[in-house]
N, C-alpha and C positions, 0 to 999 in steps of 0.2 A: 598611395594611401588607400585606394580600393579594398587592395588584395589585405597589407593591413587589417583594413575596417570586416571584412567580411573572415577575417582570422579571430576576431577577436570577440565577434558577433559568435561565430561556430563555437567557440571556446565554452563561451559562456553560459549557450544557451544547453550544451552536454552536460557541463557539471550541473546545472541548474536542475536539470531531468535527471539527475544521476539523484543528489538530493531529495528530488521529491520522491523519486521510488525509494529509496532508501527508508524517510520518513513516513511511507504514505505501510510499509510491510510492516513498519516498526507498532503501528498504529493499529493496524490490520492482525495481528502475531497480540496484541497485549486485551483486545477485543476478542479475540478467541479463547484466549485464557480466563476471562469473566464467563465466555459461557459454555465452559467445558462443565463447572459446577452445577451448569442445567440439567447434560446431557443426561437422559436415562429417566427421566422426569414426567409423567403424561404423553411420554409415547414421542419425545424431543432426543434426534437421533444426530448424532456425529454429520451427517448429513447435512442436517436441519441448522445445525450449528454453522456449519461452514459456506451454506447459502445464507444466513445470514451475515456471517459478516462479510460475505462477497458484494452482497447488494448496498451494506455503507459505504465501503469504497465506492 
């Protein structure tokens, strides 16, 4: 039941982290597109965009 339990534990907890990258790009990818309409703006540079939304994740 060990082997089991610790199978099913591994399973879980991959998809689980599969998931959250998944949603965490998905999140990350639709927050850059909000601030791509900045870029170009007071000196607000592709750069500047993508350390932002590096730093909410």
């Amino acid at each position: 039941m060990k082997i089991l339990d610790r199978y099913i534990t591994k399973t879980l907890l991959k998809y689980s982290l599969s998931v959250m990258v998944v949603l965490v790009g998905i999140f990350a990818f639709f927050k850059f597109l909000e601030e791509v309409g900045d870029i170009g703006r007071s000196g607000y540079t592709l750069l500047d965009a993508l350390v932002y939304v590096g730093l909410l994740i």
